[in-house]
DRENFIPA-242598 format. One record per residue (C-alpha): residue in three letters; x, y negated, z. Coordinates in pm, whole numbers. Example, Ala and Ser with C-alpha at 12.3 -4.5 7.8 and 13.67 -1.06 7.14 Angstrom:
BEGIN
@vokol = ALA, px = 1230, py = 450, pz = 780
@vokol = SER, px = 1367, py = 106, pz = 714
END
This chain:
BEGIN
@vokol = UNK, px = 0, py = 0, pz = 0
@vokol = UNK, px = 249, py = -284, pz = -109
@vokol = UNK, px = 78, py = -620, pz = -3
@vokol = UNK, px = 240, py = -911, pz = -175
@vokol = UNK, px = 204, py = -1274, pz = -49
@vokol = UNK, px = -12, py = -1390, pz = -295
@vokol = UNK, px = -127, py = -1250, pz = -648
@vokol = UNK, px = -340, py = -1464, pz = -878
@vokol = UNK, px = -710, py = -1412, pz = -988
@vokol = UNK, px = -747, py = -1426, pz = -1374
@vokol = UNK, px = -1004, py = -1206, pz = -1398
@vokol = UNK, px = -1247, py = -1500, pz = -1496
@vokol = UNK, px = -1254, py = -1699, pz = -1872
@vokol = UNK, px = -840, py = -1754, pz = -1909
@vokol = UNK, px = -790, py = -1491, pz = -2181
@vokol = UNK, px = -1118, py = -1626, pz = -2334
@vokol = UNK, px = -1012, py = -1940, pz = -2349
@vokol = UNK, px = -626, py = -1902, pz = -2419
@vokol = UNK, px = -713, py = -1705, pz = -2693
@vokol = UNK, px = -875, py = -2014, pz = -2833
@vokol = UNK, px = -626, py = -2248, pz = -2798
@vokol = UNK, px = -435, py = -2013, pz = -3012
@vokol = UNK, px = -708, py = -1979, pz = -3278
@vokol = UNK, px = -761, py = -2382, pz = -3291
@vokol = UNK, px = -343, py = -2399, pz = -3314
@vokol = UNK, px = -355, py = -2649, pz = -3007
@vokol = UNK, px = -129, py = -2509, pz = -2835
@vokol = UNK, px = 77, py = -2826, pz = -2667
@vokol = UNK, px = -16, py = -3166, pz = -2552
@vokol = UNK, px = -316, py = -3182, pz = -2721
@vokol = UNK, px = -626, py = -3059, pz = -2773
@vokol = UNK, px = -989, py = -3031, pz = -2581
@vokol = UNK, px = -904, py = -2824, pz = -2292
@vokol = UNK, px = -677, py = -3119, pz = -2156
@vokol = UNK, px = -952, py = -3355, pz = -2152
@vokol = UNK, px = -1216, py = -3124, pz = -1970
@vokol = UNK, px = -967, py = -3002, pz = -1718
@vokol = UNK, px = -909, py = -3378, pz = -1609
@vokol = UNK, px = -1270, py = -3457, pz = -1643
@vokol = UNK, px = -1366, py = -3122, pz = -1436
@vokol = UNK, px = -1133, py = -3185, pz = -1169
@vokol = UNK, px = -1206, py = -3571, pz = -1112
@vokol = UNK, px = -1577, py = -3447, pz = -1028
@vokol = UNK, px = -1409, py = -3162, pz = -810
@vokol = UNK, px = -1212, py = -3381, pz = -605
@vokol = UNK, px = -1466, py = -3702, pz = -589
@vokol = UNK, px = -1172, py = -3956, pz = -759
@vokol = UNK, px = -1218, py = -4166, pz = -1070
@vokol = UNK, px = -877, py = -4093, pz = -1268
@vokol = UNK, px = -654, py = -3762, pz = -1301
@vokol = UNK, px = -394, py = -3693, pz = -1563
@vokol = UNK, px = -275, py = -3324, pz = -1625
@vokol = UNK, px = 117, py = -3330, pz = -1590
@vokol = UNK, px = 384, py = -3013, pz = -1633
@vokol = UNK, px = 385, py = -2941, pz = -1253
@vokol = UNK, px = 364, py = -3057, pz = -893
@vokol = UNK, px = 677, py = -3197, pz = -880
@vokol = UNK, px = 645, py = -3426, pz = -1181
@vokol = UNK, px = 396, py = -3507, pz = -1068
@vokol = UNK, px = 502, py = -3658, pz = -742
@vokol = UNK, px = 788, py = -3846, pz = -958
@vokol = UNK, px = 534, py = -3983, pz = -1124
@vokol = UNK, px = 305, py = -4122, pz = -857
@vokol = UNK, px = 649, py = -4266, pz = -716
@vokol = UNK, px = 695, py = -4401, pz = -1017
@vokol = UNK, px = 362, py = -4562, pz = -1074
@vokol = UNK, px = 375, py = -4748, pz = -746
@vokol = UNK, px = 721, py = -4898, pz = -821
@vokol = UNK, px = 916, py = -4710, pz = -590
@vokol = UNK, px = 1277, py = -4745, pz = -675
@vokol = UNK, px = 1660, py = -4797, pz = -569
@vokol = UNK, px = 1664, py = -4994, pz = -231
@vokol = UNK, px = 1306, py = -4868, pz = -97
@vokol = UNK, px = 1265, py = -4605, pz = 177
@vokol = UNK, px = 940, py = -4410, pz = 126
@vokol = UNK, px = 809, py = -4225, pz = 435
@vokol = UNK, px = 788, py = -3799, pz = 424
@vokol = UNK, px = 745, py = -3556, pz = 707
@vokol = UNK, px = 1008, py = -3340, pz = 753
@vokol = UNK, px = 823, py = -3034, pz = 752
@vokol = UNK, px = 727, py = -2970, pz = 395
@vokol = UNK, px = 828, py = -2824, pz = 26
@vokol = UNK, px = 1132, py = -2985, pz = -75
@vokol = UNK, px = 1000, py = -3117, pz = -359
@vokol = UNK, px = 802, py = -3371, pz = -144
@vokol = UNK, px = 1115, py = -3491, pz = -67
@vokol = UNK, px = 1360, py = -3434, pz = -381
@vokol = UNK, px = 1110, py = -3619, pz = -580
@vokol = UNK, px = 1181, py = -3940, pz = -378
@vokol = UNK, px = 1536, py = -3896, pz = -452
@vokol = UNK, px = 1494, py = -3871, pz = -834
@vokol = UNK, px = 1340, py = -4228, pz = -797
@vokol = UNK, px = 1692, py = -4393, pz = -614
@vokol = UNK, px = 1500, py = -4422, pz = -292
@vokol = UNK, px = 1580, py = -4325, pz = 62
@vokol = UNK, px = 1319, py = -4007, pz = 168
@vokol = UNK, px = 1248, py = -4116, pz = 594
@vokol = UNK, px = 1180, py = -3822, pz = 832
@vokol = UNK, px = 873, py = -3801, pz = 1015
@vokol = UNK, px = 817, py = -3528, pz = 1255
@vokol = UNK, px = 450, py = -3317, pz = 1270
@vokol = UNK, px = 208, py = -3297, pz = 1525
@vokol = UNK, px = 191, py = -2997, pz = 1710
@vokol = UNK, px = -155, py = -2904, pz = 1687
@vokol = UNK, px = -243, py = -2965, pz = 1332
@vokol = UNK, px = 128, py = -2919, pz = 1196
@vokol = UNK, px = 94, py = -3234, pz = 956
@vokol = UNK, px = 267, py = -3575, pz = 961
@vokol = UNK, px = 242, py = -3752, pz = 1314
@vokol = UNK, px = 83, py = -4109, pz = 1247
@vokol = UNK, px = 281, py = -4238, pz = 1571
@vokol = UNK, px = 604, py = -4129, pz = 1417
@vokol = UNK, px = 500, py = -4311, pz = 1098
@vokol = UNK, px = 470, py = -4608, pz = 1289
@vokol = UNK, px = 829, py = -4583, pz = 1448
@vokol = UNK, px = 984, py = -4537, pz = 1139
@vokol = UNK, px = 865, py = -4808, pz = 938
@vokol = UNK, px = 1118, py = -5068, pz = 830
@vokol = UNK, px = 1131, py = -5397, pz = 632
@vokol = UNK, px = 1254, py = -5129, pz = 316
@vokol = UNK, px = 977, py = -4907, pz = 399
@vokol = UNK, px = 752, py = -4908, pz = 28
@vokol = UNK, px = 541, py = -4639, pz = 101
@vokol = UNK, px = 413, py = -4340, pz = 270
@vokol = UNK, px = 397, py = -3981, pz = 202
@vokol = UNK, px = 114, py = -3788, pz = 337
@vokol = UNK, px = 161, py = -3376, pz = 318
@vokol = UNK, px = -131, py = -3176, pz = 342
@vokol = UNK, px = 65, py = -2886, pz = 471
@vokol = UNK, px = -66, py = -2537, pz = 377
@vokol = UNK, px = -406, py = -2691, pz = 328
@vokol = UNK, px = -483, py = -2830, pz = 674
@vokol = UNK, px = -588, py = -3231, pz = 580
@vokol = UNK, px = -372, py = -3486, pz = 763
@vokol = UNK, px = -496, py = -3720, pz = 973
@vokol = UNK, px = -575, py = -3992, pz = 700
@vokol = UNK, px = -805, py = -4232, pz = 897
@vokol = UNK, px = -522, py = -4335, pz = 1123
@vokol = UNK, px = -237, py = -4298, pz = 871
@vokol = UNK, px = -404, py = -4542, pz = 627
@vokol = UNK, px = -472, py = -4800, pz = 955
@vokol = UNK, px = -84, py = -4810, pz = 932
@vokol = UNK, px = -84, py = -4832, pz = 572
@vokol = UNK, px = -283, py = -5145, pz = 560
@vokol = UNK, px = -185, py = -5327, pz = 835
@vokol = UNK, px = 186, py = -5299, pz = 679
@vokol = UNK, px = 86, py = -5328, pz = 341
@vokol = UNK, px = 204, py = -5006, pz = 229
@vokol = UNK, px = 102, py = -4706, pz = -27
@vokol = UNK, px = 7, py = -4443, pz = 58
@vokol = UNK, px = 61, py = -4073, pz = -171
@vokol = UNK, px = -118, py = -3798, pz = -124
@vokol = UNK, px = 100, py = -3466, pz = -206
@vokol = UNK, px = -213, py = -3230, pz = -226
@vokol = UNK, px = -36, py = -2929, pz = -402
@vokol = UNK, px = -140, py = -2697, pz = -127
@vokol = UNK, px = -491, py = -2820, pz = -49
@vokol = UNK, px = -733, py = -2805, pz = -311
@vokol = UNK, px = -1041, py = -2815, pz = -152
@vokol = UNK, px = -986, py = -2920, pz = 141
@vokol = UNK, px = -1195, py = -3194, pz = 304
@vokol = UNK, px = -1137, py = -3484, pz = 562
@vokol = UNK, px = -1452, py = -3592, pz = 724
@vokol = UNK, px = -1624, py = -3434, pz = 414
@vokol = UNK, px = -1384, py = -3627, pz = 166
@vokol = UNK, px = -1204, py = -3411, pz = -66
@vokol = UNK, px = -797, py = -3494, pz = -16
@vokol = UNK, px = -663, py = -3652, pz = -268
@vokol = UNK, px = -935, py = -3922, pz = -319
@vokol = UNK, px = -804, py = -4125, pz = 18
@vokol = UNK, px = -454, py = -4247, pz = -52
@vokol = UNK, px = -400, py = -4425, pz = -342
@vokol = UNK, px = -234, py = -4199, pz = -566
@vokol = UNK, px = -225, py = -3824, pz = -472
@vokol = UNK, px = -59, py = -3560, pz = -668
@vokol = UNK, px = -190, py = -3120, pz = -718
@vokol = UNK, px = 30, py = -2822, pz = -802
@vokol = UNK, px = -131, py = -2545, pz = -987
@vokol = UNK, px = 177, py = -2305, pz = -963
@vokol = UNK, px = 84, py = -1913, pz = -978
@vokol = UNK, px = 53, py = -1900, pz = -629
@vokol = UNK, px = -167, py = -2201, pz = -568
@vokol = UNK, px = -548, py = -2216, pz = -487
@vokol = UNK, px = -607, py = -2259, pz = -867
@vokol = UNK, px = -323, py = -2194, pz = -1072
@vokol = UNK, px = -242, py = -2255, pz = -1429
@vokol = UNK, px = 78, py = -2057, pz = -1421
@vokol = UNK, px = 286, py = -2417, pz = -1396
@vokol = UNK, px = 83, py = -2714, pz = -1382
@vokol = UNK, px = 3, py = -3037, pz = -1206
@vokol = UNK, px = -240, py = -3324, pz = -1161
@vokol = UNK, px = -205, py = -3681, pz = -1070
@vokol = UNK, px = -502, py = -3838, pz = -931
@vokol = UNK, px = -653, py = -4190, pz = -850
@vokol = UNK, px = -923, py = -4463, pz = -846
@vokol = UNK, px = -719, py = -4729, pz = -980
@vokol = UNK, px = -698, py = -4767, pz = -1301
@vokol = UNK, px = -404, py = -4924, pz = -1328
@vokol = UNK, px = -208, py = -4651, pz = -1135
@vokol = UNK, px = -295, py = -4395, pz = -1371
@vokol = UNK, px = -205, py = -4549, pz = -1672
@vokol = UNK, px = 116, py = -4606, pz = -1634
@vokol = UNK, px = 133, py = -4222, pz = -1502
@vokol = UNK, px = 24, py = -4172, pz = -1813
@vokol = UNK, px = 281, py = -4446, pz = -2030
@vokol = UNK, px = 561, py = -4250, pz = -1804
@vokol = UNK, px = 453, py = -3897, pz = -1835
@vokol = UNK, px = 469, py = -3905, pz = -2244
@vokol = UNK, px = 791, py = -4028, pz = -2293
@vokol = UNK, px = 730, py = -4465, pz = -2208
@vokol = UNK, px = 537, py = -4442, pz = -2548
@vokol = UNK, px = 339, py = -4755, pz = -2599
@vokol = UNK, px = -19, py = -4792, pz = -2647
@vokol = UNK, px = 33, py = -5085, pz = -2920
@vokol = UNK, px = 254, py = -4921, pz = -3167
@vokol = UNK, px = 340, py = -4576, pz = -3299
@vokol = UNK, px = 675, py = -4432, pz = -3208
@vokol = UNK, px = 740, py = -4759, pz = -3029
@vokol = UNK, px = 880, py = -4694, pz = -2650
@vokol = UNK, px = 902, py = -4977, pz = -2401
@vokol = UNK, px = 997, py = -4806, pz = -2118
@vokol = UNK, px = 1250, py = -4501, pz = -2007
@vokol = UNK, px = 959, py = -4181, pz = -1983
@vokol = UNK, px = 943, py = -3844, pz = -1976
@vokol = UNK, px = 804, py = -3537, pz = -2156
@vokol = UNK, px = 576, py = -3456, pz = -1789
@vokol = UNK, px = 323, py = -3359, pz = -1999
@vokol = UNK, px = 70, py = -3039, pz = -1951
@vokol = UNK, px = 2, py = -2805, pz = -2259
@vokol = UNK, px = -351, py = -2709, pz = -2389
@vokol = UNK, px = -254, py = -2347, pz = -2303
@vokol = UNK, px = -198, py = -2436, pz = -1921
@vokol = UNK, px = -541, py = -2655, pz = -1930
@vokol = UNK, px = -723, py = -2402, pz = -2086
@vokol = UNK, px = -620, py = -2140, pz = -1780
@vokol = UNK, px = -666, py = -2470, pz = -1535
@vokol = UNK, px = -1041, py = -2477, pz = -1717
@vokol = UNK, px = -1097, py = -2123, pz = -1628
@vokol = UNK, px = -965, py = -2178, pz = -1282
@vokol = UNK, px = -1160, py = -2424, pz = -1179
@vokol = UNK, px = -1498, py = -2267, pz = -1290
@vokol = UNK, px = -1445, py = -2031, pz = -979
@vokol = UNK, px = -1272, py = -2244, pz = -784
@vokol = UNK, px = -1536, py = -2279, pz = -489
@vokol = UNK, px = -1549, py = -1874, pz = -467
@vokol = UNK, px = -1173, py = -1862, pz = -444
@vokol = UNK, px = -1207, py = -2122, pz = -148
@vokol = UNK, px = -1478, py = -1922, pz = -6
@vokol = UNK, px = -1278, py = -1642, pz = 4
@vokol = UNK, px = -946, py = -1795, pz = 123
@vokol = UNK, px = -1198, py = -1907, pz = 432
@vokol = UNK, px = -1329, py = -1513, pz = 497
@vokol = UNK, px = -964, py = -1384, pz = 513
@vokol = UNK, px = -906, py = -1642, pz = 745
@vokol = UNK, px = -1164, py = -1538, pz = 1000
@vokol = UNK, px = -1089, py = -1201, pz = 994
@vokol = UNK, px = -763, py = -1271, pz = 1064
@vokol = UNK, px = -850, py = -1436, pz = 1331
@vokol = UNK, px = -1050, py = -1198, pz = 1450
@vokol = UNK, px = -812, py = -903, pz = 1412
@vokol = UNK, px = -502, py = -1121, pz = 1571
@vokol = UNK, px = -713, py = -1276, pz = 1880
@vokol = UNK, px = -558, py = -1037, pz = 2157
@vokol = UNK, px = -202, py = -1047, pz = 2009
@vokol = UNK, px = 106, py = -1365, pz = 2130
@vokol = UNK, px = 100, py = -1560, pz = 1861
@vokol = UNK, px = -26, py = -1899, pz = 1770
@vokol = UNK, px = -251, py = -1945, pz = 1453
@vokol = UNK, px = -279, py = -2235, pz = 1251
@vokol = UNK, px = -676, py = -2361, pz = 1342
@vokol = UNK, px = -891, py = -2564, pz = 1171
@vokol = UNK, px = -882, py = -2963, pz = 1349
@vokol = UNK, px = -1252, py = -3084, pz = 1419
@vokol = UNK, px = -1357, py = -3287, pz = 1139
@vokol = UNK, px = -1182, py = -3087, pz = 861
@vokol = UNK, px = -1195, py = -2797, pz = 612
@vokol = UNK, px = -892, py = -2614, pz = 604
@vokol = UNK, px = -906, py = -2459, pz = 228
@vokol = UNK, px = -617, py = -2177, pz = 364
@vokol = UNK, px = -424, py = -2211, pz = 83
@vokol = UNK, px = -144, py = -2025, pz = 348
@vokol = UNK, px = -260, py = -1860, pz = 639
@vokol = UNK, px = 15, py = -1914, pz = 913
@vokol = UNK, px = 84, py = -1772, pz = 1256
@vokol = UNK, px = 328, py = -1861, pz = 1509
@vokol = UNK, px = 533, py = -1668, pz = 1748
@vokol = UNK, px = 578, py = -1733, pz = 2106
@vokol = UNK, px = 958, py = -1614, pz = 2042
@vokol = UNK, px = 1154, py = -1771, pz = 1817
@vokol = UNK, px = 1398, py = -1440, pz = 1772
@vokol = UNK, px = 1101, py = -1219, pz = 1724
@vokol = UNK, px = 1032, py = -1405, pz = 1402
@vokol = UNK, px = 1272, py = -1276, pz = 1154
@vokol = UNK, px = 1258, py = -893, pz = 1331
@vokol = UNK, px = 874, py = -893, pz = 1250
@vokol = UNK, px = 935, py = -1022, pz = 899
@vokol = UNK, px = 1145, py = -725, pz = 873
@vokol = UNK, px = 936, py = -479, pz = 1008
@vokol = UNK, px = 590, py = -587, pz = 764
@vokol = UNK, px = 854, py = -570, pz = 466
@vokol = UNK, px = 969, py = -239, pz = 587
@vokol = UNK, px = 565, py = -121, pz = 565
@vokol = UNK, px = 541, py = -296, pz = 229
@vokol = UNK, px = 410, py = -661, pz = 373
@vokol = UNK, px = 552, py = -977, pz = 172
@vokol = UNK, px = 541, py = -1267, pz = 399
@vokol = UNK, px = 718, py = -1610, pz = 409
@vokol = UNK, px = 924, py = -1844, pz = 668
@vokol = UNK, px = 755, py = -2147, pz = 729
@vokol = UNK, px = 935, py = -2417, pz = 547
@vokol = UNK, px = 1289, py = -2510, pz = 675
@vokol = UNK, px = 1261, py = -2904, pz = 793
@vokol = UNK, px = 1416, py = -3090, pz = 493
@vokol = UNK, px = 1618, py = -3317, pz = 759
@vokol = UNK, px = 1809, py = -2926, pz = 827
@vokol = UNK, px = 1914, py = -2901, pz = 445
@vokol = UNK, px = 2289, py = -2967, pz = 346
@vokol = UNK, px = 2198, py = -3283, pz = 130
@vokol = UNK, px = 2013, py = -3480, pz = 370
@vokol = UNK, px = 2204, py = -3389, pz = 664
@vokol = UNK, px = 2419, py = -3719, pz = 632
@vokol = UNK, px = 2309, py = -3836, pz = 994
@vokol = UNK, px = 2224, py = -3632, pz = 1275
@vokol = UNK, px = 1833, py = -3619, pz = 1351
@vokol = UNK, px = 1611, py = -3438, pz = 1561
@vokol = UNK, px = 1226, py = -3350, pz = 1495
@vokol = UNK, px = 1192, py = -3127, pz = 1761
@vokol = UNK, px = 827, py = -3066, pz = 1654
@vokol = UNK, px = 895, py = -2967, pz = 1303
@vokol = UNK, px = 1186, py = -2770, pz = 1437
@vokol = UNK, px = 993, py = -2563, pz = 1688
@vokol = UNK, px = 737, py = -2500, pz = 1448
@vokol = UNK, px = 974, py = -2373, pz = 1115
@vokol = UNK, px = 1140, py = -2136, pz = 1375
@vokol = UNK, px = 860, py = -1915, pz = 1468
@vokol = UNK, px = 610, py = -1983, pz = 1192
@vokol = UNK, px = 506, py = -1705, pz = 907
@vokol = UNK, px = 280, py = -1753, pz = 637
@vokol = UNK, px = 73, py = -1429, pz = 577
@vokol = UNK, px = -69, py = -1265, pz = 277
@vokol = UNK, px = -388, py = -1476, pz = 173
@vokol = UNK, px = -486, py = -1416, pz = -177
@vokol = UNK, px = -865, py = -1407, pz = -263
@vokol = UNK, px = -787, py = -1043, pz = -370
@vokol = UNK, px = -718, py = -883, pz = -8
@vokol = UNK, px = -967, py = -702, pz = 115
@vokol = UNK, px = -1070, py = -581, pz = 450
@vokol = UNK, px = -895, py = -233, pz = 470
@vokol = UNK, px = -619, py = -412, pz = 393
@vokol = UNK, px = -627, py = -707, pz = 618
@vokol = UNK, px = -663, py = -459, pz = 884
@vokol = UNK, px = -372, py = -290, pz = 788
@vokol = UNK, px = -159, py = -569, pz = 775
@vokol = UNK, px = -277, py = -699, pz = 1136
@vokol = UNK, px = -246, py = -339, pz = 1302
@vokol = UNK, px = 87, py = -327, pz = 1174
@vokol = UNK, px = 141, py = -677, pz = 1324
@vokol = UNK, px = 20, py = -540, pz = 1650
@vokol = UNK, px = 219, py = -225, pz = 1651
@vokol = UNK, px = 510, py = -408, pz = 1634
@vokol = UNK, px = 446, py = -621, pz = 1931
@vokol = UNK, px = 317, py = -291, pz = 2121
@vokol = UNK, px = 676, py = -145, pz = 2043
@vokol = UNK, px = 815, py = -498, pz = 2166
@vokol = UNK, px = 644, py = -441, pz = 2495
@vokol = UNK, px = 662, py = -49, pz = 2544
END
């Protein structure tokens, strides 16, 4: 019974509708399924504007972009997330700033925000962290009152809901991966997202190579070939048509999992009042930092795939250039495991997973 982390549903209208882009020949840039993927997931996610780019980490260079970030600025990122949250700052010339989580929701801390803000401080980044929402009431207080952006990355958390508002629709400009092991996947893929106007066109001027509106073949600005192929919409179309089932499901695995783990030491990663936690990773703690790598072992060893939580970006070799301490963030990457939670798993199979879970700590404890 070999379990992987996640495995992709496309058992929907993908090979339907891949097999038309290749019978139409539209196979790149162009071509309908583009426009009704963007169109489809504006209305999913309740914002005015999205533009289909490559992948999720384009598309945070792009959002960066869009705003004017640039050499000189500092833009705000908690330490606990995907690199890419944090590389993508770099590609732009600016400074990423370390922000430490909050220990019960494992998202950005909105006092921490607050300390770090400085007179080179252009904008905030806002992680919705294995698609738990962030607190975005108080984090865009801050935002105003020191007239700063705010960027959503949503990659993990489509779906999820802050006080019934889809993420993504809250910040300014917020950014969606669809990478195979994503809520909705196009195999690589990415969204950028907005209800200003102005924001997402000059996504779009950057993300097809700074071509101009006013003239053919005429650039006026250094771009980039970000774009998303028919092919990758035309999966993303598919996707999306099931979407709310996959969400659904994500939710069901998570209760039993709960459930099944109640009586056992570990943490799990709850759902905040006020919130919808989509699941996109369901994520345990435990109460022993050294047991964490030992029980990895031992679900491998029974043919369980699981993952670390992410290392704290402030830990990795190239931004290690001062010493810093999120003790949070720290605490939490040490003991944390993400477990399998594809809409696929079914019951026999999340009980096999979480008896093996407990026989391990029954052998701990023997």
């Amino acid at each position: 019974m070999k379990i992987p982390i996640y495995k992709p549903d496309l058992s929907g209208n993908e090979r339907k509708y891949v097999l038309d882009c290749l019978d139409s020949t539209w196979i790149s840039s162009k071509g309908s399924y583009i426009k009704k993927f963007e169109d489809t997931f504006s209305e999913k996610v309740n914002v005015k504007y999205s533009t289909a780019v490559s992948n999720g980490t384009v598309a945070l260079h792009l959002a960066l972009l869009a705003i004017g970030v640039g050499d000189g600025d500092e833009v705000i990122v908690p330490t606990l997330t995907y690199i890419a949250s944090v590389n993508a700052i770099k590609y732009t010339g600016a400074t990423p700033c370390f922000v430490d989580s909050v220990r019960s929701t494992w998202q950005i801390d909105p006092a921490d925000i607050e300390r770090k803000i400085t007179s080179k401080t252009k904008a905030i980044m806002v992680v919705h962290l294995y698609g738990h929402p962030c607190d975005m009431d108080e984090i865009m207080k801050i935002a105003e009152k020191h007239n700063l952006y705010v960027i959503e990355d949503a990659a993990e958390a489509f779906g999820s809901l802050y006080k019934s508002i889809p993420v993504g629709g809250m910040g300014h400009i917020s950014t969606f991966s669809f990478f195979g092991n994503k809520t909705i996947t196009t195999g690589e893929g990415g969204m950028v997202v907005s209800n200003d106007l102005t924001l997402i066109d000059r996504v779009i001027h950057f993300k097809g190579q700074g071509l101009a509106a006013y003239r053919q073949y005429w650039h006026d600005v250094i771009g980039y070939n970000y774009r998303m192929t028919n092919i990758c919409a035309a999966i993303g179309c598919a996707q999306i048509e099931r979407s709310d089932g996959f969400i659904q499901k994500k939710r069901e695995i998570a209760e039993t999992y709960v459930e099944l783990l109640k009586d056992l030491p570990i943490d799990i990663h709850h759902e905040a009042p006020e919130v919808f936690h989509s699941y996109w990773a369901f994520s345990i703690l435990v109460m022993d930092a050294k047991l964490r790598d030992d029980l990895r072992d031992f679900l491998l060893n029974n043919e369980i795939e699981t993952r670390p939580l992410f290392y704290p970006a402030h830990t990795m070799p190239m931004y290690m250039s001062s010493f810093q301490s999120h003790r949070v963030a720290e605490d939490l990457s040490r003991r944390g495991i993400n477990l399998p939670s594809y809409p696929g798993l079914n019951k026999r199979q999340l009980k096999y997973i979480c008896d093996k879970i407990s026989s391990f700590f029954d052998a701990k404890t023997a």
